[in-house]
C-alpha positions in Angstrom: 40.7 7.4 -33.5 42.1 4.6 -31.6 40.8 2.9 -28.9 43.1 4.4 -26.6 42.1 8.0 -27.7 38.7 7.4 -27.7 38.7 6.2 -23.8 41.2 9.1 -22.6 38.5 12.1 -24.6 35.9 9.9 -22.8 37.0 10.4 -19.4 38.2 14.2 -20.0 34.5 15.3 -21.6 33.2 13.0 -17.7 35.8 15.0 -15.6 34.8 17.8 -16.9 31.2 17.7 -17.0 31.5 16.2 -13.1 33.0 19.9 -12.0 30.2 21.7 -13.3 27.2 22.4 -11.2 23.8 23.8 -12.3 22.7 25.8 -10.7 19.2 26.2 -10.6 17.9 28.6 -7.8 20.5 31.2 -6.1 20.2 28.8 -3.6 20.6 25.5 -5.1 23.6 24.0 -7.1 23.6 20.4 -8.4 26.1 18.3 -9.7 24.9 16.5 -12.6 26.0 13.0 -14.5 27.9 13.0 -17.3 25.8 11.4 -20.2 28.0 8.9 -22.6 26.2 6.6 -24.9 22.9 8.1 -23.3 24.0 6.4 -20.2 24.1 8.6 -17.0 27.3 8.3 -15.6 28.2 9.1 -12.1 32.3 9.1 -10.7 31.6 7.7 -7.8 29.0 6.7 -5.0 29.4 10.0 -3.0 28.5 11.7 -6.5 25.4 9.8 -7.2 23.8 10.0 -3.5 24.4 13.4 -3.3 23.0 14.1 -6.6 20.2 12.4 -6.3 19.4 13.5 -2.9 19.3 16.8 -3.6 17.2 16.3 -6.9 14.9 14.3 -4.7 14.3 17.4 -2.2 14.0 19.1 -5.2 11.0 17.3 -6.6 9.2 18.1 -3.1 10.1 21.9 -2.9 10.1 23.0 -6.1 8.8 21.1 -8.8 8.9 23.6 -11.5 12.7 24.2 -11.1 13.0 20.2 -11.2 11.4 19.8 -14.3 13.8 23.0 -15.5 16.8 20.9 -14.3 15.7 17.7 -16.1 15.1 19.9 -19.5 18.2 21.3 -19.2 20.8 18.5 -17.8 19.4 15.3 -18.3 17.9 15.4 -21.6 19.1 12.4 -22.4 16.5 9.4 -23.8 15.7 8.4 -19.8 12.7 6.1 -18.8 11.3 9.5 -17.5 11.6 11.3 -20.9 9.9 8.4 -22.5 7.2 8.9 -20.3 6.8 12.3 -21.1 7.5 11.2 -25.0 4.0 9.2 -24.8 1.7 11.8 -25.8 -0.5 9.6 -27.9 -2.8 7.3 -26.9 -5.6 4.7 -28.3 -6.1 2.5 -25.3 -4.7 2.3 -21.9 -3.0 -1.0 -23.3 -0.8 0.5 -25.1 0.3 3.7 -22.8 4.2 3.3 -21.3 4.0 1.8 -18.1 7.7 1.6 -16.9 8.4 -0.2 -13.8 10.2 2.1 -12.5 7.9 4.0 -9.5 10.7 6.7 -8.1 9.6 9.8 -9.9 13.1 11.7 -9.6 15.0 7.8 -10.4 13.6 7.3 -13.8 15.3 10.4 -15.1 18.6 8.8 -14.5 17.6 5.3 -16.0 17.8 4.7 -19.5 15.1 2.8 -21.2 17.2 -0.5 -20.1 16.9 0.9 -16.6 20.6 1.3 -16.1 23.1 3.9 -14.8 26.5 4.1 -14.1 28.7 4.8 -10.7 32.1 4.5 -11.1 33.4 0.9 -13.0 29.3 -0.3 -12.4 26.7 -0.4 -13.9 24.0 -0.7 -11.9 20.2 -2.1 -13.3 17.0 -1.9 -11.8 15.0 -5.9 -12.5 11.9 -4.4 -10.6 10.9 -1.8 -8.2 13.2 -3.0 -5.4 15.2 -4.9 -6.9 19.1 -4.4 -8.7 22.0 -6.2 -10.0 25.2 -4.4 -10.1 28.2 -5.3 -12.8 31.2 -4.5 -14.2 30.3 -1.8 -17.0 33.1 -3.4 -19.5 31.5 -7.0 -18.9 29.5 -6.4 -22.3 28.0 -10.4 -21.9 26.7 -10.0 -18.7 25.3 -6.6 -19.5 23.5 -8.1 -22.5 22.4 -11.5 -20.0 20.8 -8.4 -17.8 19.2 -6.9 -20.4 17.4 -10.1 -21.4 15.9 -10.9 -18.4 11.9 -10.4 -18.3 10.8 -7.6 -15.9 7.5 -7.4 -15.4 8.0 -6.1 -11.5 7.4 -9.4 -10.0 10.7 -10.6 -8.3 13.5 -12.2 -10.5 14.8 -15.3 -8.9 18.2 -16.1 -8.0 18.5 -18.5 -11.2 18.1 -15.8 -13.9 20.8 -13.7 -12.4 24.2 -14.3 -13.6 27.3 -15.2 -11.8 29.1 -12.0 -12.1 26.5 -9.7 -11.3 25.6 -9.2 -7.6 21.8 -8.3 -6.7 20.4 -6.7 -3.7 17.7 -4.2 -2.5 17.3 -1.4 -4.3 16.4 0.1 -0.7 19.8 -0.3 1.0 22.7 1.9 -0.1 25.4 -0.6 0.2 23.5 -2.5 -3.0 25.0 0.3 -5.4 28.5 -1.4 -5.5 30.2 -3.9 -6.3 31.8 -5.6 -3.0 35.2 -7.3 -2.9 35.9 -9.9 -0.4 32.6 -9.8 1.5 28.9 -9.9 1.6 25.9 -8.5 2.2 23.1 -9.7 3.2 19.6 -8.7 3.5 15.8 -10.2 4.9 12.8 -9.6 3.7 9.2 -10.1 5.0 7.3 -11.8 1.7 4.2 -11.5 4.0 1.6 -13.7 5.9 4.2 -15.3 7.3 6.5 -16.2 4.9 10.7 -14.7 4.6 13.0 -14.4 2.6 17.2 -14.1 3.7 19.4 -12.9 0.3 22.5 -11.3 -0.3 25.8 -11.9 -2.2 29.4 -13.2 -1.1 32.3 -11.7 -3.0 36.2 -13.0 -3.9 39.3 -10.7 -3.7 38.8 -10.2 -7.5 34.8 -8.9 -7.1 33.7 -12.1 -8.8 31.8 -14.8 -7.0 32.8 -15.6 -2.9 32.4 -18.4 -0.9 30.9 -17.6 2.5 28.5 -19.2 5.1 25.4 -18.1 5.9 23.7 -18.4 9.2 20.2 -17.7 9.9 17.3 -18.2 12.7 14.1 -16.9 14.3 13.2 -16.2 17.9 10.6 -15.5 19.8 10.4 -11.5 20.2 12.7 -10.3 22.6 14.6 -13.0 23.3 17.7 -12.5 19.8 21.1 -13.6 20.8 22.0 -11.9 23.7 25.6 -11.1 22.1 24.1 -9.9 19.1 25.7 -8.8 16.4 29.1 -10.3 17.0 27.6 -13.5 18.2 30.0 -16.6 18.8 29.1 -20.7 18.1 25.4 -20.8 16.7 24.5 -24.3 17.4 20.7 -23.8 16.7 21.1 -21.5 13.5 20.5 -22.7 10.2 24.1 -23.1 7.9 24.2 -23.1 5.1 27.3 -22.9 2.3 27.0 -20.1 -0.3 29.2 -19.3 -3.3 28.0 -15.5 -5.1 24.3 -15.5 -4.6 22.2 -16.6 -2.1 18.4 -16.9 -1.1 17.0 -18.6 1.4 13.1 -18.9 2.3 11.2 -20.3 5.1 8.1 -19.5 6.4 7.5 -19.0 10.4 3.5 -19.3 12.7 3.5 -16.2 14.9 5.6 -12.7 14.9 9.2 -13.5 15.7 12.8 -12.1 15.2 14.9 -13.2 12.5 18.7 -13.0 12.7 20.9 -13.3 10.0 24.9 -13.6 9.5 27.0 -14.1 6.6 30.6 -14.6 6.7 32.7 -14.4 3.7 35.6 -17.5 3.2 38.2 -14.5 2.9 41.0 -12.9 5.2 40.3 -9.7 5.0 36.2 -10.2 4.6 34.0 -8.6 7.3 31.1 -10.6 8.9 27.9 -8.6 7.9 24.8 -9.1 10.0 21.3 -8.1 9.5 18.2 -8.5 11.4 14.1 -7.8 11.2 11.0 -8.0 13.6 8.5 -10.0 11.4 4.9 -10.2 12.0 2.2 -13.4 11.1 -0.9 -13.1 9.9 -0.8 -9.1 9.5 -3.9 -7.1 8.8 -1.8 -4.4 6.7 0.8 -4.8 3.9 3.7 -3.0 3.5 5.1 -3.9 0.3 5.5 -2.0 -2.9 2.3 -1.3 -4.7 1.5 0.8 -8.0 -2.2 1.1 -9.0 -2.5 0.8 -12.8 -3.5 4.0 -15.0 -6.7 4.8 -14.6 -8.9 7.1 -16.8 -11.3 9.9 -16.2 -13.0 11.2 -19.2 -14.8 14.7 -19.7 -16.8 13.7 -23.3 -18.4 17.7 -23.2 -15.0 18.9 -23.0 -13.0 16.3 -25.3 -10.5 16.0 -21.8 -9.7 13.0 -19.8 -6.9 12.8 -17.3 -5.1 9.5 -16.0 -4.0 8.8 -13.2 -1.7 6.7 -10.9 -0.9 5.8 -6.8 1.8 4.4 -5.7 3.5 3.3 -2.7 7.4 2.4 -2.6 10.5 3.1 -0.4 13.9 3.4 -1.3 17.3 4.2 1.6 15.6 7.4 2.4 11.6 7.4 2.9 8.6 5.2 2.7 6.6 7.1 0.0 3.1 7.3 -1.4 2.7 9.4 -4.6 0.2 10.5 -7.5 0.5 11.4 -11.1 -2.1 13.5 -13.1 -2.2 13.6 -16.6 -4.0 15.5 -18.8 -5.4 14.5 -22.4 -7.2 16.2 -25.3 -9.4 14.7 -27.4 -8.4 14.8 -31.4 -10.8 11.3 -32.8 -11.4 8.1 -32.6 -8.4 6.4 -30.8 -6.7 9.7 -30.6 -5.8 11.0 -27.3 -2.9 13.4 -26.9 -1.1 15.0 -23.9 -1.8 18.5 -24.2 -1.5 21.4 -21.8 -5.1 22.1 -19.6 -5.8 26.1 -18.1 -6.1 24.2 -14.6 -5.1 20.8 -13.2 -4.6 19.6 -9.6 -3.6 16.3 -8.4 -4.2 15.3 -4.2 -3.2 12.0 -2.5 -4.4 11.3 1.2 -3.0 8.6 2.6 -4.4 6.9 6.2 -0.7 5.0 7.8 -1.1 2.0 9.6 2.1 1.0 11.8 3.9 -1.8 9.6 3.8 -4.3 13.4 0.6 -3.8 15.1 -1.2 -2.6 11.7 -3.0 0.1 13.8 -4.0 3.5 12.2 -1.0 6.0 13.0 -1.9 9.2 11.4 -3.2 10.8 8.3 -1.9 13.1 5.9 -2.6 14.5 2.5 -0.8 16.4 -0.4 -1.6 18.8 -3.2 -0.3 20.0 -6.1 -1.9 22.1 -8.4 -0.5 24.3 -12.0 -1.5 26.5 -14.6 -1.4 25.9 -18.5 -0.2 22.2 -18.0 -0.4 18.3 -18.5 0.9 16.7 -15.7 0.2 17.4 -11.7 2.0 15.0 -9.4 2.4 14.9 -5.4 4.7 13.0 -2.5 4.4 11.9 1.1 7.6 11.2 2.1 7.9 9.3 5.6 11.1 8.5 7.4 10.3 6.0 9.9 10.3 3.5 6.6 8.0 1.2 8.6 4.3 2.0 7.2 2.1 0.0 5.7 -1.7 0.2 4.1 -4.7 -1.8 3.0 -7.3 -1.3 0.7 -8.7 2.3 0.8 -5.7 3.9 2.9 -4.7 5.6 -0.3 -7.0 8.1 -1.9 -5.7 10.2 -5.1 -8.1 13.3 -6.3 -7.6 14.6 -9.7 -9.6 17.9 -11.6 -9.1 21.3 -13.3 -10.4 23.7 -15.6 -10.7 23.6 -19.4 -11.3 27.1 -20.7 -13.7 28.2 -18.0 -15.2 25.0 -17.4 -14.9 23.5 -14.1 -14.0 19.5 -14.5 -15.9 17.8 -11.8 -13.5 15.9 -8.9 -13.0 12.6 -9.7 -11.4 9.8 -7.1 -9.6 6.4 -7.3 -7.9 4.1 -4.5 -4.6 2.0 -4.4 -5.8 -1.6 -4.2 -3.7 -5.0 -4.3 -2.9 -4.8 -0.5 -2.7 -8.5 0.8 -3.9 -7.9 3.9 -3.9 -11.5 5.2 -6.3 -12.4 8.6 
């Protein structure tokens, strides 16, 4: 088969795949990904939002029927189908720990935590953090791949020239832009900020643009902001692809930020964010690591893991139950309980002043199963947590034996005085 061939039956087995929707209730139809080269492949932007979207409402609704979805669409080798793959265990060491936290996301990722909208491929370096590139660029894919990610941010030197980066929390970071930029801040915390983005060429490859940026006391921003004119007292600075900028500021100001692409038909893009000093709550992505609950009478344990993350829709807080059976020494398999329930209550502090907000709580519960799991989905995206704010709550029954409550708390918060 030639080359030619090969790409035209390609395209025909996405097309058609694309116009079928699953439907799973009477009342629900998705649309999913075609799956080449156990890559998830989307044809465009409005394809994979809406997708995902509705999978992610999904999750929240009906979680049976998205589990039925994933066994019967996506069955492809995904980070999330690894996950449920790691049925055997000898030590928390060496259970799959992806870094991946979105529980509907990781069943579009590969094991290389990639997927596919359009020409791009987009990959996931942490839990906020992607790189988009051309999907026929097989060097820079491979440059990507090699890149160490161990969650902790990957710094503009490891990326390469023709891949752009941005939040994984902003829509317009899913694509590849052509003759512009984007640009993003970011509070690092205590004080300390980060201004990013990426300046494009008419070809999509790297851009020359300038880059302003300054704080201000709050309430008193440029009063012609966005479309300010001569900024005197901003910060300038020359970029060429990516850019990151950091600086660090004493007491809770307004940063402004504006980058301008060096061609005709480029947009200026702008971008601002209320930053506080010295907060007493954090509002960064946290994950606690697995931890482990064992029954020795009953030869059952369950593990279990909090997380809070946010991506273009919510602020979240979640927990996973697992349930394991005993079989020997080192041997500790996923296997289906009568009973388990997993809970998460979560106490919101408002991301400025850090003062409580309100408190909610989540339950899920299942018969005959190994895994419980529950969401809090918040919209306002600007909560934030210290030490203690999250509490998950796992048990169940084995047979007719009750397994006791047991507790743990999300911890890591830097919740600087």
């Amino acid at each position: 088969m030639s080359a030619c061939q090969k790409n035209e039956d390609l395209q025909k087995e996405s097309t058609e795949n694309n116009k079928m929707e699953a439907t799973i209730r009477s009342d629900i139809a998705i649309n999913p990904p075609s799956i080449i080269d156990s890559l998830a492949v989307f044809s465009d932007s409005a394809h994979f939002f809406s997708f995902y979207e509705q999978l992610d409402d999904l999750y929240d609704e009906d979680i049976e029927s998205f589990y039925d979805f994933i066994s019967n669409h996506l069955s492809f080798n995904s980070v999330g189908k690894l996950l449920e793959a790691d049925t055997l265990l000898s030590s928390l060491e060496d259970k799959y720990n992806p870094l991946i936290m979105d529980e509907v996301m990781r069943y579009v990722l590969n094991p290389y935590y990639e997927f596919q909208i359009g020409n791009d491929l987009i990959t996931y370096l942490n839990y906020d953090q992607i790189v988009v590139s051309d999907i026929s660029d097989n060097v820079t894919r491979a440059e990507i791949r090699a890149i160490e990610k161990d969650g902790s941010f990957i710094p503009i030197e490891m990326i390469p020239d023709s891949a752009f980066w941005g939040p994984a929390y902003e829509p317009s970071s899913f694509a590849r832009t052509i003759c512009g930029c984007n640009i993003s801040i970011r509070e690092l915390g205590c004080g300390d900020v980060r201004v990013w983005g990426r300046c494009s060429n008419v070809l999509g490859g790297r851009g020359k643009g300038t880059v302003h940026y300054q704080n201000f006391p709050i309430g008193f921003g440029p009063a012609t902001w966005p479309d300010y004119g001569p900024l005197p007292f901003f910060n300038e600075e020359e970029v060429r692809g990516n850019f990151s900028f950091t600086f660090s500021i004493s007491e809770p100001r307004e940063v402004y930020a504006r980058a301008t692409p060096n061609c005709v038909l480029g947009v200026k893009r702008f971008a601002n964010e209320e930053v506080e000093v010295n907060n007493t709550c954090d509002y960064k992505t946290r994950s606690s690591d697995w931890m482990w609950h064992q029954y020795t009478t009953f030869g059952v344990a369950v593990s279990m893991k909090l997380r809070h993350y946010r991506d273009w829709r919510f602020d979240r807080v979640s927990i996973e139950v697992v349930a394991y059976k005993y079989y020997g020494p080192g041997d500790w398999r996923q296997e289906n309980i009568n009973y388990l329930y997993s809970r998460i209550e979560a106490d919101f502090k408002d991301r400025n002043s850090c003062h409580f907000w309100y408190h909610d709580s989540a339950q899920h519960s299942c018969s005959n199963c190994r895994r419980s799991s529950r969401r809090i989905k918040n919209p306002r995206r600007s909560t934030a947590f210290c030490d203690g704010d999250l509490r998950g709550y796992a048990g169940g029954l084995v047979g007719t034996n009750l397994l006791w409550e047991v507790s743990g708390t999300l911890e890591g918060f830097e919740c600087c005085e």
